[in-house]
Structures are given as C-alpha cells and as structure tokens.
C-alpha positions as CSV (number, residue, x, y, z in Angstrom):
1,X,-19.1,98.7,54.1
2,X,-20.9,98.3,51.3
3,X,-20.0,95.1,48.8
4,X,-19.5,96.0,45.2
5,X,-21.8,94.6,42.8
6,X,-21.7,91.7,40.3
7,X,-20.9,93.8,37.8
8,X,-20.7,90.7,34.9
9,X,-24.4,90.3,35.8
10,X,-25.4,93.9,35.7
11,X,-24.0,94.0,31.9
12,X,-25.6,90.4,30.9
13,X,-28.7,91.7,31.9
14,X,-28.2,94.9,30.1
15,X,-26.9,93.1,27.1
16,X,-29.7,90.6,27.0
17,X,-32.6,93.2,27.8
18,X,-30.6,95.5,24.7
19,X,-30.1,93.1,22.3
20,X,-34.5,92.9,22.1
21,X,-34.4,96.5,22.1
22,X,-35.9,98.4,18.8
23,X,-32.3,99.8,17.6
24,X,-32.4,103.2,16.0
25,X,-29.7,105.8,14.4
26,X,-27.4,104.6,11.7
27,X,-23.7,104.5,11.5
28,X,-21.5,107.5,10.3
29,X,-21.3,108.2,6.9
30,X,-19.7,111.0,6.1
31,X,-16.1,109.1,6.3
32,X,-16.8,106.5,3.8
33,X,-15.1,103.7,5.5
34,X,-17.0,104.1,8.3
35,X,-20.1,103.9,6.5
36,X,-19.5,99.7,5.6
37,X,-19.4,98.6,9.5
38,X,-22.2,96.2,10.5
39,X,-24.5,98.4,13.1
40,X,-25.6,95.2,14.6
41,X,-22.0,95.0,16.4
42,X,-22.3,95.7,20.4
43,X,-20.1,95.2,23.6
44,X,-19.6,96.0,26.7
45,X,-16.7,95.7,28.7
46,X,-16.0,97.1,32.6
47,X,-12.5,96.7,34.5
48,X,-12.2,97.9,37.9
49,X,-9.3,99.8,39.4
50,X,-9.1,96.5,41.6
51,X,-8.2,94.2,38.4
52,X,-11.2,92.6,37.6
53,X,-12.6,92.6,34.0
54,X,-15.9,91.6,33.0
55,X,-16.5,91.3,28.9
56,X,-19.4,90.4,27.2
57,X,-20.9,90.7,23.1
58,X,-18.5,91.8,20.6
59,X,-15.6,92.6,23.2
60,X,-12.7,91.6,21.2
61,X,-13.9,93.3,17.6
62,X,-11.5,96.2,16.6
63,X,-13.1,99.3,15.6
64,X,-11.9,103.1,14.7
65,X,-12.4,104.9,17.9
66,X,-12.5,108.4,15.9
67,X,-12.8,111.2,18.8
68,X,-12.1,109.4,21.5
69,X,-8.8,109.5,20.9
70,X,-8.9,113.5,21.9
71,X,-8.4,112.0,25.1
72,X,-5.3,110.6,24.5
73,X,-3.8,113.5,22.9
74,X,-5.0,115.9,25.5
75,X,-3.4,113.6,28.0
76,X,-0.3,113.6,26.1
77,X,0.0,117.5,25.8
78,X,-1.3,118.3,28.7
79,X,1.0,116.6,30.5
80,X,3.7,118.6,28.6
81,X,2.5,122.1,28.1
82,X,0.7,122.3,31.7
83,X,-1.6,125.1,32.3
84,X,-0.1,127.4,29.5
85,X,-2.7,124.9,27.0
86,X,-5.6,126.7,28.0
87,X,-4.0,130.5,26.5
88,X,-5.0,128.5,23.5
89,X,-8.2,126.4,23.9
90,X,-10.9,126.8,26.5
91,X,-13.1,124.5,28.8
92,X,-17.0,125.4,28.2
93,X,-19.4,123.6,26.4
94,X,-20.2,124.6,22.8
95,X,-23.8,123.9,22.4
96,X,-23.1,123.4,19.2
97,X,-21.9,120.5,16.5
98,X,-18.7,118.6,16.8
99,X,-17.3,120.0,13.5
100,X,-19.3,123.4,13.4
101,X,-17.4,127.1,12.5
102,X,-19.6,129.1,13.8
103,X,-18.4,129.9,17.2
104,X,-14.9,130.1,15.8
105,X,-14.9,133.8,14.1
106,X,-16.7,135.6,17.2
107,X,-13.8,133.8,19.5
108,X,-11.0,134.7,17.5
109,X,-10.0,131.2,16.6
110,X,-9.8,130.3,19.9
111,X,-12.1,126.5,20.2
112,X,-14.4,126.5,23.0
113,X,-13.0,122.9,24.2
114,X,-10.5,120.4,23.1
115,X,-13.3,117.8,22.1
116,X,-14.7,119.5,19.9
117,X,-12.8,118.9,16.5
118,X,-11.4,122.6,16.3
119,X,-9.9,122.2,19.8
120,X,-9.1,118.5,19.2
121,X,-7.0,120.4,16.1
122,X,-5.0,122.9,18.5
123,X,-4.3,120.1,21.0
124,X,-2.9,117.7,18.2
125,X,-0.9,121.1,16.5
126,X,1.1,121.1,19.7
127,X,1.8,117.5,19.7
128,X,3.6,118.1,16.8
129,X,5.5,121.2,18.5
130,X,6.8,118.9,20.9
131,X,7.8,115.3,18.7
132,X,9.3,114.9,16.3
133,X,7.4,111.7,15.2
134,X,3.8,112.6,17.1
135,X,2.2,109.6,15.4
136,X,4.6,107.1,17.0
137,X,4.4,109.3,19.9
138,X,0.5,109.1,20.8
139,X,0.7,105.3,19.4
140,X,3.5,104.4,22.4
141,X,0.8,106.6,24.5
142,X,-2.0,104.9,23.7
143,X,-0.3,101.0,24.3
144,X,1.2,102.0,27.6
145,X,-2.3,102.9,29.3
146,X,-4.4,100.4,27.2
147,X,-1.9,97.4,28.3
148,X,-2.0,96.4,24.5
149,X,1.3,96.6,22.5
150,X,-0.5,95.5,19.5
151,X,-2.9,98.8,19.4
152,X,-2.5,100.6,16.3
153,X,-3.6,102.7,13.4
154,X,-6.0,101.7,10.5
155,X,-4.1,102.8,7.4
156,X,-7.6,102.3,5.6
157,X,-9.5,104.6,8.0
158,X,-7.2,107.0,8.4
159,X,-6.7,107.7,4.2
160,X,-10.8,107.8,3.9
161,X,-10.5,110.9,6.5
162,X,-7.9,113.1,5.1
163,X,-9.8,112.2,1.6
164,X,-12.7,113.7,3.5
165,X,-11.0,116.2,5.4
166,X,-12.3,119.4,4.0
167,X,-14.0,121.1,6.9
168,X,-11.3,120.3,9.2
169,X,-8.9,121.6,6.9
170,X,-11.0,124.5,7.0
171,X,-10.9,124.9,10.8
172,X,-7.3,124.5,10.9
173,X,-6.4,127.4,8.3
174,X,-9.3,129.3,10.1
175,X,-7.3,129.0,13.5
176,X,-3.9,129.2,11.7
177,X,-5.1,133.0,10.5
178,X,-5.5,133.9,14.2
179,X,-2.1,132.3,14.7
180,X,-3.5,129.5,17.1
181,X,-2.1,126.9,14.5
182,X,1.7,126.8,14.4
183,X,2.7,123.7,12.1
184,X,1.8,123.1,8.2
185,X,-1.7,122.2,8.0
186,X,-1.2,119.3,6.0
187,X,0.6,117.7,8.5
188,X,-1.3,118.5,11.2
189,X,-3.9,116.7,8.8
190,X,-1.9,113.3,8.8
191,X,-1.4,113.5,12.1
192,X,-5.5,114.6,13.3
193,X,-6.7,111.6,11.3
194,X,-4.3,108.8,12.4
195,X,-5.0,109.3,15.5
196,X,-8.9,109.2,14.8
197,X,-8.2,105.8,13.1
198,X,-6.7,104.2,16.3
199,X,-7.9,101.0,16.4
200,X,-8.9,99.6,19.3
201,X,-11.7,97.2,20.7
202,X,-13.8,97.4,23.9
203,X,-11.8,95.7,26.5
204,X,-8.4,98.0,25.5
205,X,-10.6,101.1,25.6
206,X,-11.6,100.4,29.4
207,X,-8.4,99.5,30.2
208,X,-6.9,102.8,28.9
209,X,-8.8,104.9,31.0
210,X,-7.8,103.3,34.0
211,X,-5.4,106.0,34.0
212,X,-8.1,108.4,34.9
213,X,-9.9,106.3,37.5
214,X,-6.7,106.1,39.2
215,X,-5.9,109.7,39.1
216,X,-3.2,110.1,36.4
217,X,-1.1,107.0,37.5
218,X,-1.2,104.2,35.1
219,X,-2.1,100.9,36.7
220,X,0.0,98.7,34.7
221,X,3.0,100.5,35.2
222,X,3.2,102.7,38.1
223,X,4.3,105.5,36.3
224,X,1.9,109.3,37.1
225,X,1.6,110.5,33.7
226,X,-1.0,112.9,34.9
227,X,-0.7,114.7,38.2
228,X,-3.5,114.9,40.6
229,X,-5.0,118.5,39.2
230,X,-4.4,117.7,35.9
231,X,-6.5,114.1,36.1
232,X,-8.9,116.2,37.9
233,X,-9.4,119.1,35.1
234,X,-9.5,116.1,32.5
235,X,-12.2,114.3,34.2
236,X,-14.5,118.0,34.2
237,X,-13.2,118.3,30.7
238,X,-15.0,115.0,29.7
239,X,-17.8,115.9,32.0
240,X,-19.1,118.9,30.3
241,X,-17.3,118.6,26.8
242,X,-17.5,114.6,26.1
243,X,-20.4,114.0,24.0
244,X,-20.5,117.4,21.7
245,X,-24.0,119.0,22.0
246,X,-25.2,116.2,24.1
247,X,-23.1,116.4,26.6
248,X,-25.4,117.8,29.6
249,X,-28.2,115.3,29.1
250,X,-25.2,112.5,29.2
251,X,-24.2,113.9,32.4
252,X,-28.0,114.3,33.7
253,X,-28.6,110.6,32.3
254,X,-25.6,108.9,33.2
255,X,-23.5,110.5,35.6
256,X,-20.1,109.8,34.7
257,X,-17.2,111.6,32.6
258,X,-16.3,109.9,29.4
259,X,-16.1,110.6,25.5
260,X,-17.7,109.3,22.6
261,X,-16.6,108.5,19.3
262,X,-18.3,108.8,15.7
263,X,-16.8,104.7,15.3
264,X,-19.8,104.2,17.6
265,X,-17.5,103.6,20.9
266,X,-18.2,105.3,24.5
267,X,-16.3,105.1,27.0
268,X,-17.1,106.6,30.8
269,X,-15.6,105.8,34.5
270,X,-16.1,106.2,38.4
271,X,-12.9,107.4,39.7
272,X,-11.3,105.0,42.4
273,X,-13.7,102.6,41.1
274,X,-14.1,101.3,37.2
275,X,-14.1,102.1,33.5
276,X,-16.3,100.8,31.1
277,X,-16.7,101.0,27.1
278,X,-19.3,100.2,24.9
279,X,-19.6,99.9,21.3
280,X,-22.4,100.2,19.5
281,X,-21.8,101.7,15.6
282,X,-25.4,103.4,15.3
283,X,-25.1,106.8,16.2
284,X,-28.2,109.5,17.1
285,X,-28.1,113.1,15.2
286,X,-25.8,114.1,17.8
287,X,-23.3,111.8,16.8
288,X,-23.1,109.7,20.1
289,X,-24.1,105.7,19.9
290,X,-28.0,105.2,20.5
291,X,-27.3,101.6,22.2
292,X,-23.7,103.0,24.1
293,X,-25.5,105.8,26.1
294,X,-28.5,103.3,27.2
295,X,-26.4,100.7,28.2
296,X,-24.3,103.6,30.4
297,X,-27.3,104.6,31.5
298,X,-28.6,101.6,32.8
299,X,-25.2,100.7,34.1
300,X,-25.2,103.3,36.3
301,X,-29.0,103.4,37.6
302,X,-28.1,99.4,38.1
303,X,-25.4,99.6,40.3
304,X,-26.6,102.4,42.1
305,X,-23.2,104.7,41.6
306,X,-22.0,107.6,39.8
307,X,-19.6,110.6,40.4
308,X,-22.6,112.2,42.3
C-alpha cells in the first residue's frame, strides 16, 4: 500500500518556493471593498478526510469568499429541489465571463451552469422559494460543514455589492422575463450578495468541503446532506464549471474539482482523500487567483494524485 505523503512539507515547500515567485494580477476591483485588501496575503491550508490538518501563511486571515459560496447554495437547494433544478439551470461550460449576458437571450434565460453568476442567481431565487429566512438558512449551512459556528457575513462587503449590483440586477430581470426568476429581485439581490460576503478564512474553507470528499456526509456530524449521486453531479459540476472561462485549463493543470472566488480564495479536493484552500487576493483576467492555481498545481504534481 502506498503511504500518504507529508503533506505539511509539500505546502512549506510550495509556500517557500511561492513566496520568491514574481507575483502578477491584481485584486478585484470592481466591488470597491474588495479593491483595499493587501495582495501580498497568501495561505494554504489541506485537511484530510482522515483528520489531519496542515496550515501554513496567512491561514487564520478572514476574507470574502465571493463565488465560492455558489457551492454552498447549490448544496443547499439541491439537496431540496433534487433533479427538478436542472429544468431551470444547466451543466456545460460557458466559455464565456462570469457575469457575461450574452449566452442568456439565445438560451431563453436559462444559465448555462450554476457557477456562473446568472445560474448562481436561479439557484439562490429558489433558496428563497424554500425559507423563509435563506440568509440565516445558508449561514446555519455554511457553519455546520465548515465546523465553525462563528462563520459569518461581512455587513461591509456585502453593502459595497448590492451598491455595485447593476449587471446582476440586470441578469436577474433578464431571467425573471423568461419566468426563470420567481421572487422580487431586490430581494433575491440581498440575499445573492450576503452570501458572496461570507466570510471565511482558509482552514474553514477546507474544512467545509469535507462534505464533498466524503460523498455528501458531513464529517463532523454524521449527518448525509448530499446523497451519493448528488455529491457526485456536484463534484462534475465544479469540474467543468468551477473557474468560469478557465475552467478546462484548471482541470488540464490541476486535476481536481473545486471553485474559485473573485476574494482571491480557491478551493479543490480528492474525494476519499483531502481538501485544500488557498488564498491568494491577486486575480488573472479570468478572475481566478494567479498564486492559488500554482500552488494547486504544484500540490498536485507533488503528491503525485489527482481525480485521474
């Protein structure tokens, strides 16, 4: 059998050899709150479905995870609504922008996938179809598979994105035209950019998606919040749809389902075996941290595994 590897050496070594590496991108800007966090900030955290957690950098520093919560909500509903989601947002690739229209009016306001913001939009209108209070909702979510009672929103974050909201806004009466929206836009509005100001630092992140290295059954608790199939159709989700228009030369380079987010997280995992997140706030033109996808990169190549 063969022994795991160290992996608190494997990310030392990829944290020292990083840390001398010429950094490029810059951090979002578009959400003005975003635009005032330090791009020097980096981490890297791995826990293993066996319980071990290895941590090094800026591990501990909070951050807006921004689409990475998609997960979460997809989780959430899909676990709810079942196979009857996907009348209402599909599973290819877009090829195109996170925020972008254009594929919207030739597919009758139906979003190509839900991590792209317009499907990300449809997933978190039928949260609010199914709660009455979906912020608290996703937030009790979100602590029970991260471990971390003490997870929560950024108030600051979230009033700089609906301030900034306007092309979202504009995807969501798009879809609501084509009757893919149900609720009030505004509140769909509150609700979208709450839970892109989660706040959440690197060690909570690979923690939360222990859930999906584990199948749909949450670690800490024992409880299967996803079944089998749906953990499964998640996982190929995040595979082809996790990192926008970048997403097949994540999958060619890394080799691992996971999601970005425009906060500068990324977060990817070996089913049966480990999560790990990264944070890094400088982000490349696709939107996708510049340091986050070499370090998973050179994870992987360095411990020899992947999902292939």
């Amino acid at each position: 059998m063969r022994t795991s590897p160290d992996y608190g050496k494997v990310i030392e070594q990829i944290y020292k050899d990083l840390n001398q590496w010429e950094r490029t991108g810059k951090v979002a800007d578009y959400i003005p709150v975003l635009a005032e966090v330090d791009p020097n900030h980096y981490g890297i955290s791995v826990q293993t479905l066996a319980g071990e957690s290895f941590h090094i950098g800026d591990t501990k520093t909070t951050f807006s995870i921004q689409s990475i919560s998609k997960v979460f909500t997809l989780a959430l509903v899909f676990h709810h609504l079942g196979e009857d989601l996907w009348k209402s947002v599909g599973r290819e690739p877009s090829g195109t922008p996170f925020n972008s229209l254009i594929q919207l009016e030739s597919e009758q306001g139906i979003p190509r996938n839900p991590m792209i913001n317009a499907g990300a939009l449809v997933v978190t209108d039928r949260l609010l179809n199914y709660f009455q209070d979906p912020k608290e909702e996703l937030l009790s979510f979100v602590r029970c598979v991260s471990n971390n009672p003490n997870v929560g929103y950024d108030e600051r974050v979230a009033a700089s994105e609906l301030e900034n909201s306007d092309r979202n806004r504009a995807l969501a009466h798009f879809m609501k035209s084509y009757g893919n929206i149900h609720n009030e836009v505004d509140a769909l509005m509150d609700a979208y950019c709450h839970q892109c100001s989660l706040k959440m630092n690197t060690e909570d992140l690979a923690k939360s998606f222990q859930v999906l290295v584990n199948h749909g059954t949450n670690p800490w608790t024992g409880n299967q919040l996803l079944t089998l199939s749906q953990a499964k159709r998640l996982g190929a989700v995040l595979m082809t749809c996790g990192f926008y228009d970048e997403s097949g030369d994540f999958a060619f380079r890394v080799g691992m389902p996971g999601k970005s987010g425009v906060g500068g997280g990324v977060v990817a995992y070996i089913p049966n075996v480990l999560s790990i997140a990264v944070w890094s706030p400088a982000l490349n033109p696709h939107g996708n941290s510049t340091l986050g996808i070499e370090t998973l990169e050179r994870f992987t190549t360095m411990i020899g595994d992947s999902v292939f």
